[in-house]
Every structure is written in structure tokens, then in C-alpha cells.
VEXDRENPA-873478 format. One record per residue (C-alpha): residue number from 1; residue in three letters; x, y, z. Coordinates in steps of 0.1 Angstrom, whole numbers, plus 5000, padded with zeros to 4 digits. Last residue first. Layout:
BEGIN
(atom NUM "ala" (X Y Z))
...
REM end
This chain:
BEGIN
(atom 500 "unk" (7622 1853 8446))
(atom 499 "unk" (7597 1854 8465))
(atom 498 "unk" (7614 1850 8496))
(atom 497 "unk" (7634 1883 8491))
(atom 496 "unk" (7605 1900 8481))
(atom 495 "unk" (7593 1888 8514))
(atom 494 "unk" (7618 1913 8534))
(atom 493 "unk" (7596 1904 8570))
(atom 492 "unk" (7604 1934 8590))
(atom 491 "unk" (7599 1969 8562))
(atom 490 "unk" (7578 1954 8533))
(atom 489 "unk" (7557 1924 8546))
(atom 488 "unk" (7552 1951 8580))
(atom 487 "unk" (7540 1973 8561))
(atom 486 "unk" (7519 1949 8545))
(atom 485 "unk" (7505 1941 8584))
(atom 484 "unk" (7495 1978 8592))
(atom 483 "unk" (7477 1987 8561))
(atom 482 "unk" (7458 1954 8566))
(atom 481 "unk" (7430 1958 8588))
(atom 480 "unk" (7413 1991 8584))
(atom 479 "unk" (7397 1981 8614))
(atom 478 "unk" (7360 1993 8604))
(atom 477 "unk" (7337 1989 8642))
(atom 476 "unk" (7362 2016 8657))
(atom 475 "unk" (7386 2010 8687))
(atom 474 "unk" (7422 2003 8665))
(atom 473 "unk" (7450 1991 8685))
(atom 472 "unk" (7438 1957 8684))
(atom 471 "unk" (7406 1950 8671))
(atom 470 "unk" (7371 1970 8675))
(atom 469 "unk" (7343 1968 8696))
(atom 468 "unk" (7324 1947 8668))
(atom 467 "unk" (7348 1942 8646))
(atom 466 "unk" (7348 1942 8602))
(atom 465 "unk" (7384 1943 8583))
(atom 464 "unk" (7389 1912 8606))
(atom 463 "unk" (7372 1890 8577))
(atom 462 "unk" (7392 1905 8550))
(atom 461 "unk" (7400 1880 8527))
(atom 460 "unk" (7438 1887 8521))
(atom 459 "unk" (7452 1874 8486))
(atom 458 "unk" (7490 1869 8481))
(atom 457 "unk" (7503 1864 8447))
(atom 456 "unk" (7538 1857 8434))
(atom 455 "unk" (7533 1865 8396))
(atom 454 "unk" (7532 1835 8375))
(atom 453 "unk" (7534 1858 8346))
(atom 452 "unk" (7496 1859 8350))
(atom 451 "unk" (7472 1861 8384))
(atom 450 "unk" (7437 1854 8369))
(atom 449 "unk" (7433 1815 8377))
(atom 448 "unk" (7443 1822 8411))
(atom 447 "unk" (7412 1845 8415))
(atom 446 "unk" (7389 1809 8416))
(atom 445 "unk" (7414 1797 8439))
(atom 444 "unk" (7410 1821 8466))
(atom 443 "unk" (7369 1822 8460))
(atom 442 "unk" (7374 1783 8464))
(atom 441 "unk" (7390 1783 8497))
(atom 440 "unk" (7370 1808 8512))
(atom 439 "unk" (7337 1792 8494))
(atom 438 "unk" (7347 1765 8520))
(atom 437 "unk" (7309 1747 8512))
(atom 436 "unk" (7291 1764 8493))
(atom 435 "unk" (7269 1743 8478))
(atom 434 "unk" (7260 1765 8445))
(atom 433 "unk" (7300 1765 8437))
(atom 432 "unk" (7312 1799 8427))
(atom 431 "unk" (7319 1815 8399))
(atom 430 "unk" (7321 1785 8375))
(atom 429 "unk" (7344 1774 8356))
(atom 428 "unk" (7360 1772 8314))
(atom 427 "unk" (7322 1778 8308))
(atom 426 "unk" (7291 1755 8298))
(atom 425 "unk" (7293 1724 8316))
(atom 424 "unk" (7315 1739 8343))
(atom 423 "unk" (7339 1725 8373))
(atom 422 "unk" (7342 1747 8402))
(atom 421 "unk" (7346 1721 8426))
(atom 420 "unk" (7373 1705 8413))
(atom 419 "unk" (7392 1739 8411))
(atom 418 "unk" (7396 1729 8447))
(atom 417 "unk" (7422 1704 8434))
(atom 416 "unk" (7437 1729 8414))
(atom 415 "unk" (7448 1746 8443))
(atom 414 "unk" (7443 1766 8473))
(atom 413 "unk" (7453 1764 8510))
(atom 412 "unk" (7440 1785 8539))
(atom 411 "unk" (7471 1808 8557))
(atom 410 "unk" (7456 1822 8590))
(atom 409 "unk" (7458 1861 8597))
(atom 408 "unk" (7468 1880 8631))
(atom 407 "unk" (7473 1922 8628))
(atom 406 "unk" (7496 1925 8661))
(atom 405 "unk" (7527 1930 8638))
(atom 404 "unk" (7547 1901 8649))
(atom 403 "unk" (7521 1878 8652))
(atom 402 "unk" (7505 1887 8616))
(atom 401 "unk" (7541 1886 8599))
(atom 400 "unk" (7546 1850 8616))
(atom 399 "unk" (7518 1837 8594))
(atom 398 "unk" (7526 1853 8560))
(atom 397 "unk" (7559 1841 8569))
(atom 396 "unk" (7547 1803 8577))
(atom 395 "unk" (7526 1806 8546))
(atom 394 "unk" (7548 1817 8521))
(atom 393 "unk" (7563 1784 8510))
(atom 392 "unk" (7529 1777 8496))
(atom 391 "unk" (7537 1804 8471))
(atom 390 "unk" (7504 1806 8451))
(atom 389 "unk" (7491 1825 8480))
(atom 388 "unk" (7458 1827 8502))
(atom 387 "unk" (7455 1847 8535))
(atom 386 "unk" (7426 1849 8557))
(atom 385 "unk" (7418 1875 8581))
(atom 384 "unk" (7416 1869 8619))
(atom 383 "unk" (7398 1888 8651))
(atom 382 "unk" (7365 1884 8632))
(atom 381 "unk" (7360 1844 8632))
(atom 380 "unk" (7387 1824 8618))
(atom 379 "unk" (7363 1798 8598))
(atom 378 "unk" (7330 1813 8601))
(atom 377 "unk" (7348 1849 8591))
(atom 376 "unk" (7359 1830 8561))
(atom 375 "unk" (7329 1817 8550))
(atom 374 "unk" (7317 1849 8551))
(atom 373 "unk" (7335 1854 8517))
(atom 372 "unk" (7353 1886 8503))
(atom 371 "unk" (7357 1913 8525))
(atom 370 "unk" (7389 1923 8499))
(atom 369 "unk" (7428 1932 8497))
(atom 368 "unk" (7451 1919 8472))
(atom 367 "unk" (7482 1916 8470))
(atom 366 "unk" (7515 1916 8446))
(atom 365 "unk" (7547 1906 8445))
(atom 364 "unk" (7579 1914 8420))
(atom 363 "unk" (7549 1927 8401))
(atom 362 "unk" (7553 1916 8363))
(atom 361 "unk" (7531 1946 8351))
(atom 360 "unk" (7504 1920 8336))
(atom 359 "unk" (7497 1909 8373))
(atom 358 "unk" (7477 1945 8374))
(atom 357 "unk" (7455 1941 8346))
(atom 356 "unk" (7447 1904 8350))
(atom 355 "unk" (7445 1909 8395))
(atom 354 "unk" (7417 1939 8383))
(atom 353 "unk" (7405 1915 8358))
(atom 352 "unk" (7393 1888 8385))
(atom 351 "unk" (7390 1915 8414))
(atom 350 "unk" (7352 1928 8401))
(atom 349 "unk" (7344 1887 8398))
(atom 348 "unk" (7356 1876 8429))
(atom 347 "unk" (7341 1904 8448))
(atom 346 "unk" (7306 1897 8428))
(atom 345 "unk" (7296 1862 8445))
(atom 344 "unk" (7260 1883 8455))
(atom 343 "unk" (7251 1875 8414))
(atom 342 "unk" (7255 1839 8428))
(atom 341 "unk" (7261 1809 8397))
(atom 340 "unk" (7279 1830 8372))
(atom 339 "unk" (7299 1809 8341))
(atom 338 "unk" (7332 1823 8335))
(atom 337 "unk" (7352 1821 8307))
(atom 336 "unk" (7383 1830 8305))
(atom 335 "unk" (7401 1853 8276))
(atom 334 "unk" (7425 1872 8302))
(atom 333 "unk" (7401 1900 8303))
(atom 332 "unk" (7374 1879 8316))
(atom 331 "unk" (7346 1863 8294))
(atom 330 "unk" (7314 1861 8304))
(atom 329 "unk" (7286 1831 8308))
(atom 328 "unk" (7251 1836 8327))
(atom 327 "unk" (7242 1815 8348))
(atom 326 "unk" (7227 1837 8376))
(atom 325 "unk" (7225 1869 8369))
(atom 324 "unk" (7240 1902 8356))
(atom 323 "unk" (7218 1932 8366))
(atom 322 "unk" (7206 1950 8336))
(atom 321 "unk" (7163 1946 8349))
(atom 320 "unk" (7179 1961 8379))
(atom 319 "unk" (7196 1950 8416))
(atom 318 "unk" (7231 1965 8422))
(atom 317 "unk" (7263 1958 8431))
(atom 316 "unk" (7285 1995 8429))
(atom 315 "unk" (7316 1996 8410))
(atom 314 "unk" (7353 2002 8419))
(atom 313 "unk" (7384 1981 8412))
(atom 312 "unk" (7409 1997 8429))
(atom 311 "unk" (7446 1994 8412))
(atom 310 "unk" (7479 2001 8431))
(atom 309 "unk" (7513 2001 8412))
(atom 308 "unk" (7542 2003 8437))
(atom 307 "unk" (7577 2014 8431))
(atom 306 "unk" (7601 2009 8462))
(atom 305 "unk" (7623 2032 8476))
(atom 304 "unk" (7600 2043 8509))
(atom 303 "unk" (7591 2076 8506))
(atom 302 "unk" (7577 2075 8545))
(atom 301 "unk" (7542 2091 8535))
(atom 300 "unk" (7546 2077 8500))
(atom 299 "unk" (7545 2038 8516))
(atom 298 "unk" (7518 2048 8542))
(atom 297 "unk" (7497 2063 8511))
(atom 296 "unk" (7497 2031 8495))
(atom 295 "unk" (7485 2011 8525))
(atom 294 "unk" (7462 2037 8528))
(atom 293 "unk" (7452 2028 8491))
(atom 292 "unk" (7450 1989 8493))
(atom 291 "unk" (7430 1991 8528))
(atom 290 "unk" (7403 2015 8512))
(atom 289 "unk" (7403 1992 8482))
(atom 288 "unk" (7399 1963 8503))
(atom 287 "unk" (7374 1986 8526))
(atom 286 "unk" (7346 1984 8497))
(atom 285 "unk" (7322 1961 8510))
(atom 284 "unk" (7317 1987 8535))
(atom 283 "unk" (7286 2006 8525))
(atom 282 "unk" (7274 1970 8529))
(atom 281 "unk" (7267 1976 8561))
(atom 280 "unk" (7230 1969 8564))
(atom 279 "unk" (7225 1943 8534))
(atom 278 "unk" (7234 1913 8555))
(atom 277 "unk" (7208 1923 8581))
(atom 276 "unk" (7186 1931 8555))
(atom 275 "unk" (7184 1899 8537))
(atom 274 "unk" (7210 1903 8501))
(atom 273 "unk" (7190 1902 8470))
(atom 272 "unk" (7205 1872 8446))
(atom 271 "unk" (7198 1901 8413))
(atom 270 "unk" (7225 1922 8430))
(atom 269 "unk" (7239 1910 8465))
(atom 268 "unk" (7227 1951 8474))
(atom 267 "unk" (7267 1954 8483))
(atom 266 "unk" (7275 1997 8478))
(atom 265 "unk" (7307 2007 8471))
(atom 264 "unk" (7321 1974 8462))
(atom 263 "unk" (7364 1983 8458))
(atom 262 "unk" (7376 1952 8459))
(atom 261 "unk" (7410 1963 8459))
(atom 260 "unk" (7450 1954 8445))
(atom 259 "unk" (7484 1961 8452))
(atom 258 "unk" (7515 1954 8433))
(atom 257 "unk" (7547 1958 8447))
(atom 256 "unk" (7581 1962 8431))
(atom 255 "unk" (7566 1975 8400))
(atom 254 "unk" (7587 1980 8369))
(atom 253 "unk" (7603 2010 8364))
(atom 252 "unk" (7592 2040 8344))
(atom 251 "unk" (7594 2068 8363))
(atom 250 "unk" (7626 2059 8379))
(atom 249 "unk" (7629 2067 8413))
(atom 248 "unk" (7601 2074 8438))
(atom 247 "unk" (7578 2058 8414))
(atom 246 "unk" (7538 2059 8431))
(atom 245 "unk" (7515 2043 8404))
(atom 244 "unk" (7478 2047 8406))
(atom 243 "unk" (7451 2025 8389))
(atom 242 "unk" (7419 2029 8390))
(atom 241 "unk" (7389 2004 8374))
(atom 240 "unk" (7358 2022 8368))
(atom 239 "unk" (7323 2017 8374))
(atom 238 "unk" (7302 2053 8376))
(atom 237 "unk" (7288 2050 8341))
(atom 236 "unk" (7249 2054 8349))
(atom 235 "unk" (7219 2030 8357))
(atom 234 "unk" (7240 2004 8376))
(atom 233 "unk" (7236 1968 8372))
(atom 232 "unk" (7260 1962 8344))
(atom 231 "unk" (7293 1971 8370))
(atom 230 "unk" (7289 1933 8380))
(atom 229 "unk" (7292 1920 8344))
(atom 228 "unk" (7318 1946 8340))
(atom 227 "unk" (7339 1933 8364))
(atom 226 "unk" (7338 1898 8347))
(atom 225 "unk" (7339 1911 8308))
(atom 224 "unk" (7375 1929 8312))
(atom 223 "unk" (7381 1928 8276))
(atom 222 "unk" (7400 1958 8278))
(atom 221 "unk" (7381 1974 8249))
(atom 220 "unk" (7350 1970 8270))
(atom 219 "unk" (7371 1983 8299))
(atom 218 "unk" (7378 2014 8282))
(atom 217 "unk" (7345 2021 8276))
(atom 216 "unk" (7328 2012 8313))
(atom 215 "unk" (7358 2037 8329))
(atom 214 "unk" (7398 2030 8331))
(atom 213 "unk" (7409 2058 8353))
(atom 212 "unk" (7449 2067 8352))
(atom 211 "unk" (7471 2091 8380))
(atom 210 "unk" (7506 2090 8384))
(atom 209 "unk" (7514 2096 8419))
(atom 208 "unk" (7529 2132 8429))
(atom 207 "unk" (7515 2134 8466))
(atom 206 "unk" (7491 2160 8463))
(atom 205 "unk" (7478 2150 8429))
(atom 204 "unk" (7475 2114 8439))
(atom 203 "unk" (7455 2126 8467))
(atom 202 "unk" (7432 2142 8442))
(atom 201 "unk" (7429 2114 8423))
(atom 200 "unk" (7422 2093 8447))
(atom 199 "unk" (7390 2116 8459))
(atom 198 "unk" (7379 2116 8419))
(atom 197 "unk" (7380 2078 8422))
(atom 196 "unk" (7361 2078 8452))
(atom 195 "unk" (7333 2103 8441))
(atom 194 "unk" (7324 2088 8407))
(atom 193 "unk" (7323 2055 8430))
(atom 192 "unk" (7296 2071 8451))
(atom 191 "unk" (7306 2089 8481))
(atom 190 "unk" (7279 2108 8498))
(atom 189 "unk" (7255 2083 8492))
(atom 188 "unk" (7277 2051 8498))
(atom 187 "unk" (7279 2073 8539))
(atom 186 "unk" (7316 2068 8543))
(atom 185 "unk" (7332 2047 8568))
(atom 184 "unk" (7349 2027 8544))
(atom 183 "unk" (7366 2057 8530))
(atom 182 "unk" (7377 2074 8571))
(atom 181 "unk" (7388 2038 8580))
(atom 180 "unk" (7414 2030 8551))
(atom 179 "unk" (7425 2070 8555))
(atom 178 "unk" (7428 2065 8593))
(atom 177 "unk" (7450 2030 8588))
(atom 176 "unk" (7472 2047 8561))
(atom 175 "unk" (7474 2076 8585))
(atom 174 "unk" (7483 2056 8610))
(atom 173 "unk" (7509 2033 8592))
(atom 172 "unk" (7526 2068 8585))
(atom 171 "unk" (7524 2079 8622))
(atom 170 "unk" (7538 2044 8635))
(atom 169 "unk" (7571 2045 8606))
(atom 168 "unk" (7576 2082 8618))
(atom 167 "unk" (7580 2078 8651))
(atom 166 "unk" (7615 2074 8656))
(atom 165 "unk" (7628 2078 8695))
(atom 164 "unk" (7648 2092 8711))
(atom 163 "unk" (7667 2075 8739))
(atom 162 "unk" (7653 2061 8771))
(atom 161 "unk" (7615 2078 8773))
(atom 160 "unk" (7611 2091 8804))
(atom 159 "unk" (7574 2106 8791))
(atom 158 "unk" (7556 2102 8755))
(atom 157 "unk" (7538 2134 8752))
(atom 156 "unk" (7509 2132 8728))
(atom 155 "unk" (7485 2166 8719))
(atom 154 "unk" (7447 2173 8710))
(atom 153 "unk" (7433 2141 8719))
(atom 152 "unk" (7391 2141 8724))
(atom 151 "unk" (7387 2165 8691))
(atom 150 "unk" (7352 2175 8695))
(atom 149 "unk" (7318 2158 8687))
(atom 148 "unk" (7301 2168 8658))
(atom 147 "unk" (7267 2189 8664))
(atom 146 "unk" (7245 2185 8634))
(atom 145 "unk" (7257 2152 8625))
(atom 144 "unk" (7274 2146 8598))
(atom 143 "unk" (7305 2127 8609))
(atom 142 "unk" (7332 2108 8593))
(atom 141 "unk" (7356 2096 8613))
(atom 140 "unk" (7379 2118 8637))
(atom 139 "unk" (7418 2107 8642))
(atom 138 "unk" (7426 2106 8682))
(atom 137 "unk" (7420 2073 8687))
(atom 136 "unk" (7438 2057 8658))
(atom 135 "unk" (7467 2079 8667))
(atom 134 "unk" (7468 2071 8704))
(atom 133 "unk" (7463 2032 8693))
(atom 132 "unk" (7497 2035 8676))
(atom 131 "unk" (7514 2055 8705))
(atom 130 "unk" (7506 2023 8723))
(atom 129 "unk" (7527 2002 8702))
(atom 128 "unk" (7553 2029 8695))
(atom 127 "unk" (7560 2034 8734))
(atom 126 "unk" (7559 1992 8737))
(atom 125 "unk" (7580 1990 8710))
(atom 124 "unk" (7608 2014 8722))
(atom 123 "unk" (7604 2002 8760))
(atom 122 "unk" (7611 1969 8744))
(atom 121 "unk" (7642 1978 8731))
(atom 120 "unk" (7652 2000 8763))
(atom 119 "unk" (7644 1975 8793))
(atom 118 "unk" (7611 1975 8806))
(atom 117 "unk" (7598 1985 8840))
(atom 116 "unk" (7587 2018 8833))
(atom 115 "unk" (7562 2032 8798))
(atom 114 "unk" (7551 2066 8802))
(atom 113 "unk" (7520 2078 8779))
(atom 112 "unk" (7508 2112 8784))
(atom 111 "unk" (7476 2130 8768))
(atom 110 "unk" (7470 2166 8764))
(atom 109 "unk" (7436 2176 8762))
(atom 108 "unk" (7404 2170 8753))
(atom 107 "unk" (7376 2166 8777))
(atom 106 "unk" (7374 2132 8798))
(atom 105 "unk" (7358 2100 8784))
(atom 104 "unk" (7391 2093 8769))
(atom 103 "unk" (7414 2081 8794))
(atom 102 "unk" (7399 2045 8793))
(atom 101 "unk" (7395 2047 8759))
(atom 100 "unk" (7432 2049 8756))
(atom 99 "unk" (7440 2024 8784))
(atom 98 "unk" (7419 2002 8760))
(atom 97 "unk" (7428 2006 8729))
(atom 96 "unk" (7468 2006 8742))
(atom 95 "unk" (7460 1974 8759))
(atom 94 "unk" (7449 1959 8727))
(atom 93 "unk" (7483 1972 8706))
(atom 92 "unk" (7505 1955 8736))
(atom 91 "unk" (7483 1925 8733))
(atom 90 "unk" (7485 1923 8697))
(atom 89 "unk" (7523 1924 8695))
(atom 88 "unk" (7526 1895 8721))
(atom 87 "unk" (7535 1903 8753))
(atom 86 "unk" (7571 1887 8766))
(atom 85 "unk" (7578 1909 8796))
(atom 84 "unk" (7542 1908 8808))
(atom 83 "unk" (7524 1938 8803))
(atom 82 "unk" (7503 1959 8829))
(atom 81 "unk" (7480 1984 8824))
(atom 80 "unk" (7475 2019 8845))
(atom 79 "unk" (7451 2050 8839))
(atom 78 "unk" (7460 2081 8856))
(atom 77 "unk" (7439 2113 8852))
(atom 76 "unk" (7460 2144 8856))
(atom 75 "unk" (7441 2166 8890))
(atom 74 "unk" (7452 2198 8863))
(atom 73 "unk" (7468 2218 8893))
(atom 72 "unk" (7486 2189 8904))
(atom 71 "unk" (7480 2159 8931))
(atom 70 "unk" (7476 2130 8906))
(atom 69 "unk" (7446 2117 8900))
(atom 68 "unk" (7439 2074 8900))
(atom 67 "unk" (7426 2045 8880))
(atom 66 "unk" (7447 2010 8885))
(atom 65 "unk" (7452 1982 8864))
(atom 64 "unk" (7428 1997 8834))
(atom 63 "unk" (7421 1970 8827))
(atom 62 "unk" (7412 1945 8854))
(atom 61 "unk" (7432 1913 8866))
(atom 60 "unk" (7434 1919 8899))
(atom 59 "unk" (7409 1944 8916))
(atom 58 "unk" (7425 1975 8926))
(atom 57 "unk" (7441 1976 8964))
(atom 56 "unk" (7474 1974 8952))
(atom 55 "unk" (7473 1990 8924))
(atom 54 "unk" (7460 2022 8945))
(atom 53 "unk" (7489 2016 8967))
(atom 52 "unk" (7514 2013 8940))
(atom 51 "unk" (7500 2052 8927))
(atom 50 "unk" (7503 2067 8963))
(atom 49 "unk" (7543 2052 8964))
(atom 48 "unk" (7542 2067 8924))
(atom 47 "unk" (7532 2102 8936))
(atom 46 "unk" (7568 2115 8912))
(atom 45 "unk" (7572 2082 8892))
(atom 44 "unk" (7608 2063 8889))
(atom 43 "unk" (7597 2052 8928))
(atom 42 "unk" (7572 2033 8914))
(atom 41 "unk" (7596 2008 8892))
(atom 40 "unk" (7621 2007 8924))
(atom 39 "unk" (7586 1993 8944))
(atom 38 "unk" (7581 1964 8923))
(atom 37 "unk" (7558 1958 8893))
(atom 36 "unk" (7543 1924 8887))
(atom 35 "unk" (7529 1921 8853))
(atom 34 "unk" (7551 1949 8843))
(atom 33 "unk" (7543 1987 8837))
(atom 32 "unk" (7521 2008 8808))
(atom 31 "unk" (7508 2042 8824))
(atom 30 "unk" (7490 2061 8799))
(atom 29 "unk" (7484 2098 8813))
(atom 28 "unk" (7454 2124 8810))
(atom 27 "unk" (7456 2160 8814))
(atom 26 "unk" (7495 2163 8808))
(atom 25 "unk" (7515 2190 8816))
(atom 24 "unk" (7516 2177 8851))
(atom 23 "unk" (7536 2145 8841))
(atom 22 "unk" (7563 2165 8829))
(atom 21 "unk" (7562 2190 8858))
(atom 20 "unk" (7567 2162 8881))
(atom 19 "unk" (7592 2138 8867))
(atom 18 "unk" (7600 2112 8843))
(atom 17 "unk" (7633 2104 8837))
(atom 16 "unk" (7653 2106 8809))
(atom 15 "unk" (7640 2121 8776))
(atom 14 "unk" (7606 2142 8773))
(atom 13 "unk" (7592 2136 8738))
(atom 12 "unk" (7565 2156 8723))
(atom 11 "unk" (7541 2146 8693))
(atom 10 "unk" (7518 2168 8681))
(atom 9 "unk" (7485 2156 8663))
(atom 8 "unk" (7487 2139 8625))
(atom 7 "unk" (7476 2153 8595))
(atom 6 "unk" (7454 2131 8577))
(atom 5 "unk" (7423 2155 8571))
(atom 4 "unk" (7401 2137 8547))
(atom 3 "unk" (7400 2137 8514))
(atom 2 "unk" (7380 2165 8497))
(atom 1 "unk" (7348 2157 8474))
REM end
């Protein structure tokens, strides 16, 4: 199968003020001003006394602000938001969803964004912000219905824009983001794990990664019993684990960044058969890989100088008189024995000799991406993910990443005192405990015990990977949480230096 198409839509720039034939090229325009806009912030908009009006006689409090047309041959939709002066990352990225949408339910086109009021840093952010949401909007997700609907955003100009400005960093993270929601989107019979790991390595092709598969044999020689206890319920050897290394320097360096993904194609909760409202969208049980490998592709897209190593551990969960089960003992690749409790417990168990294999490179850090426990989304709800580390220091950065980036998560704690928990009669632990009680928790420490080299470790349990409505800048049910907050661990936070 071919990946998707990444390539981004046009961006223009127009420098300086804003003015009429500008804001006439454009069929639809963004409008982002301040909380309270005064007149001198209208009068840097041709019409912009007939815009104030509208906002003045628009309901307070709604989004969009103010709808309007201008007075030019292509009547140019208006749709308005405000921001206060010291909006958080998430709101800007929200408002750009919804402004966005708000445009949207016209015919493609050309669409504007103008941002007044602000002074030139935050005009900056607040252009990239809502360019952000643009990009998400304008991508198209997997379709295959007779009739696909058309291209809604065919062009972006970003008006009175202060100085120029640099892009590229938003339209990597996009594609990243697009890729992440294009694979988890995927019907699981149209891409099967044969399919996804042929798909990586064709991107890998394109953009010069290294390329390796570890299939059902290789992993038997790999010792790598707890993934392959999952993999057992197929009928055919589509399990593998993939690892792709992206070396912008020396070929053979260590990695700098490790990343790591349940990759679950299709969630049946195996031998523990899953109720069909759990079942329905288990198509996406596989978005930690999805997340891992745009996050990847972000990193190439901008040839960042780091070396990454990323590893998707990919396998269906199945139902079948081969299906692992409850208490039954295997042995991960690191020699530990696990006794099973849940068969539907199987993230854990596919990532444990993924995190063995990859943690044996001696990451300088290394993550992991999965929709791991729902006891995480009753914790946090949807509009949070979880993060885990065995760097307790961590957790106010891992915390004021989220903020800062708009993708929020909440540090949990883990520890050999949850281990407690997991105590076996007949194995070195067990999967999961049968009470289940902050399963979170003890999923996070249960995968602690297969991170080696005392590798720093960060584990996300996806639980804003999945949004009704969507979540931030991003307006489809599959966020493709994640690519957007580990670039912002590489390129704002600098946690390799706090790692260290």
C-alpha cells in the first residue's frame, strides 16, 4: 500500500499591513484580535469600522466572535475570535479549530488568517498556532467512499504579518500529526500489520532511514516471549517488531532519541473478548505507533541533528484456539517472567520487549507512545494523556512541556511500591492485577521493569490520542496526540539536557 499524501498546501505571506486586495484574494478569512479590541485595531482592516459594528452587536462570548462578508467581488467570509493577551497554548490551538471550521462549510478556496492587536512575538505564535489547525484541517483522511469529498482548503495566506515568518517547524509537526492520524484512521482490513510495516518501509525508502523487520522467527531467537504471546493468536505470520533508524550524521552513532509503539492493529481483547462498544474502534489501538512514526517523520522533515531509533511493535489481538490466556507464564526478552492475568492487558506485553530491544541501544532518552489503560482516561479524562518516567525529576518539565505546547498531560507516579501489586506465586510478576484498581499506575511500572541500562524513560498512555469533537488544533475523533508535544521535548524544553 502507498503512504499517504503529506505534502502540504501553499503558503503565502503578505508583509506589513493588511489591505484591500489582500484580503480580497481570499475566499474565507481567520480573524484572531484581543479580548477587547479598540477602534485603532479596526482601522488596521480595510471595512474594519463595518466589521467592529458587527462585534458589537454579536452575542458575547460566542465563537466565532463575529461572522460577516466583505464588500468584494468574492463576498470573503469573515470569521472573528478573540484572545486574551496571555492565552494559553491550547486556547490559541482551540480557537484556531474552531474559526477554522467555522470558515469551512463553504467551497474550497483560499483561506486568510490576519492576526491585529498583538505585539510581534506573540503575533508570531498566534500566526503559527492557528496556521497549525489550518494544516490539520486542510489534510484529507482516509476515505472510500464512492464519492470523496473535495479539498475544503486549497491555499493559506497569512495577512499583515510583522516580519517573516518560519513555518517550517508548524508544517513538519503537521505532517507528523496527518501521518499519525491518516494510519490510525485506517480501515484494520485494508491495513493489516503486513501492510503497515511494508508502508514504513517505503517511507523509510523515500527519506533514507535504515530499514529492519524482526518477524515471528527472529523474535523467537530474540527471546521476546511477551509480544509473542500476544502475536500467537493470529492464523498467519503478520506480527513483527520494526525498527527504523534516521542518522543525519554518523551512520553508526548511538541514538539520541529512542521512540517506541504499541502498534495493536486490531484490539478483539483476545481470549478476555472485548463488549462491542469497547471492540468498535479498536482499529485504533495502534495510534502509539502511528504517533511514534510521525513523530519520526517530523524530525527527518526538518533534518534535525539528532539520531533517533524508532521501533513499532505490531501484531494484531486476536481470539483462537492459539490465543495466549489467562495464567499462563512467558518469558520476556530480558529473561522475565511474566505470569498473564487479562489476555485484553496485551499493550503492556507487545511494548515489554519492544522498550528491551530498543533500551539496549543506550538511548540518551527514550519514549513510548500507547492507548494503554482506560484507567487513565477515568483519571484525566480525554483532553489529557498520562506520562510515566523513571526520572521523577522530570515531571514538572514533562508537565510544563504539555502547557506550553497546547498538548496537556499529567505526570502519575510509579515504583516498586506499585510492584506490590503485581506480586506472583508462579512468575517473577504478573501482568496485570485482577482488581484493577490504578492499572495506569501499575501498567507504567510493569514496563519499568523492561527499560535496561537505566535508560531515562518516559511512557505516554495515550488517553487524549482518542476525542470526541476533537482536541486542540486538531478537529478529527484520532488526535494524533503526541507528535506535537515530543517536538516540543526536543526543540523548547532541551530534556536531554535534564536527563543527563
Amino acid at each position: 500500500m502507498n503512504p499517504p499524501d503529506l505534502k502540504n498546501i501553499r503558503i503565502f505571506q503578505k508583509l506589513g499591513n493588511v489591505d484591500t486586495k489582500s484580503m480580497a484574494a481570499c475566499d474565507q478569512l481567520l480573524l484572531v484580535l484581543p479580548k477587547k479590541p479598540s477602534v485603532k485595531h479596526f482601522k488596521q482592516l480595510p471595512q474594519g469600522k463595518k466589521l467592529q459594528q458587527i462585534l458589537r452587536a454579536s452575542a458575547p462570548g460566542s465563537t466565532p466572535a463575529l461572522r460577516s462578508r466583505l464588500s468584494n467581488q468574492k463576498q470573503t467570509l469573515v470569521v472573528a475570535g478573540l484572545l486574551t493577551k496571555d492565552s494559553s497554548a491550547f486556547e490559541q490551538l482551540t480557537l484556531g479549530r474552531q474559526l477554522v471550521q467555522a470558515a469551512c462549510s463553504e467551497k474550497a478556496g483560499s483561506l486568510g488568517i490576519s492576526v491585529i492587536g498583538f505585539a510581534d512575538d506573540e503575533q508570531a505564535t498566534i500566526f503559527n498556532n492557528i496556521l497549525a489547525a489550518t494544516l490539520a484541517a486542510a489534510f484529507q483522511l482516509p476515505t472510500f467512499k464512492t464519492k470523496p469529498a473535495k479539498a475544503v482548503i486549497k491555499s493559506v495566506r497569512l495577512l499583515g504579518v510583522a516580519a517573516k515568518l518560519d513555518t517550517s517547524r508548524t508544517e513538519a509537526e503537521a505532517k507528523g500529526n496527518n501521518l499519525a492520524r491518516w494510519l490510525t484512521t485506517m480501515p484494520p482490513n485494508k491495513m493489516d500489520a503486513v501492510d503497515y510495516a511494508d508502508l514504513a518501509k517505503t517511507l523509510a525508502k523515500s527519506h533514507a532511514w535504515s530499514y529492519t523487520r524482526f518477524d515471528v522467527k527472529a523474535l523467537q531467537e530474540l527471546g521476546a516471549g511477551a509480544f509473542l504471546a500476544v502475536a500467537q493468536g493470529n492464523d498467519n505470520d503478520s506480527a513483527s517488531i520494526v525498527r527504523i533508524r534516521y542518522r543525519p550524521g554518523n551512520k553508526n552513532a548511538t541514538a539520541d532519541l529512542g521512540l517506541v509503539g504499541k502498534g495493536i492493529i486490531f484490539d478483539t481483547g483476545g481470549t478476555n473478548l472485548k463488549p462491542f462498544q469497547s471492540m468498535l474502534d479498536m482499529h485504533g489501538d495502534m495510534q502509539g505507533s502511528a504517533v511514534a512514526l510521525g513523530t519520526l517523520l517530523a524530525i527527518s522533515e526538518l533534518q534535525l541533528p539528532i539520531a533517533v531509533d524508532c521501533w513499532l511493535a505490531l501484531t494484531e489481538n486476536r481470539t483462537g484456539p492459539n490465543a495466549y490466556k489467562s495464567q499462563d507464564v512467558v518469558t520476556a526478552a530480558n529473561g522475565k517472567t511474566i505470569q498473564t492475568v487479562h489476555t485484553d492487558a496485551e499493550g503492556r506485553m507487545a511494548l515489554a520487549d519492544a522498550l528491551v530491544l530498543a533500551s539496549r541501544d543506550k538511548p540518551a532518552l527514550l519514549f513510548d507512545y500507547a492507548t494503554l489503560t482506560g484507567t487513565c482516561v477515568s483519571a484525566i479524562t480525554t483532553h489529557y494523556s498520562g506520562v510515566f518516567t523513571n526520572r521523577v525529576d522530570l515531571h514538572p518539565w514533562l508537565k510544563r512541556t504539555g502547557q506550553n505546547c497546547g498538548e496537556r498531560v499529567w505526570p502519575f507516579p510509579i515504583g516498586e511500591e506499585f510492584m506490590h501489586a503485581l506480586k506472583s506465586d508462579t512468575a517473577d510478576f504478573m501482568q496485570c492485577s485482577p482488581k484493577g484498581a490504578g492499572d495506569h499506575i501499575l501498567a507504567a511500572s510493569f514496563l519499568s521493569e523492561f527499560v535496561e541500562n537505566d535508560t531515562p524513560w518516559v511512557h505516554m498512555d495515550l488517553s487524549a490520542g482518542d476525542n470526541e469533537g476533537g482536541l486542540g488544533h486538531v478537529a478529527s475523533k484520532f488526535t494524533g496526540f503526541g507528535v506535537r508535544y515530543t517536538m516540543s521535548v526536543i526543540l523548547d524544553e532541551d530534556l536531554f539536557k535534564a536527563t543527563d
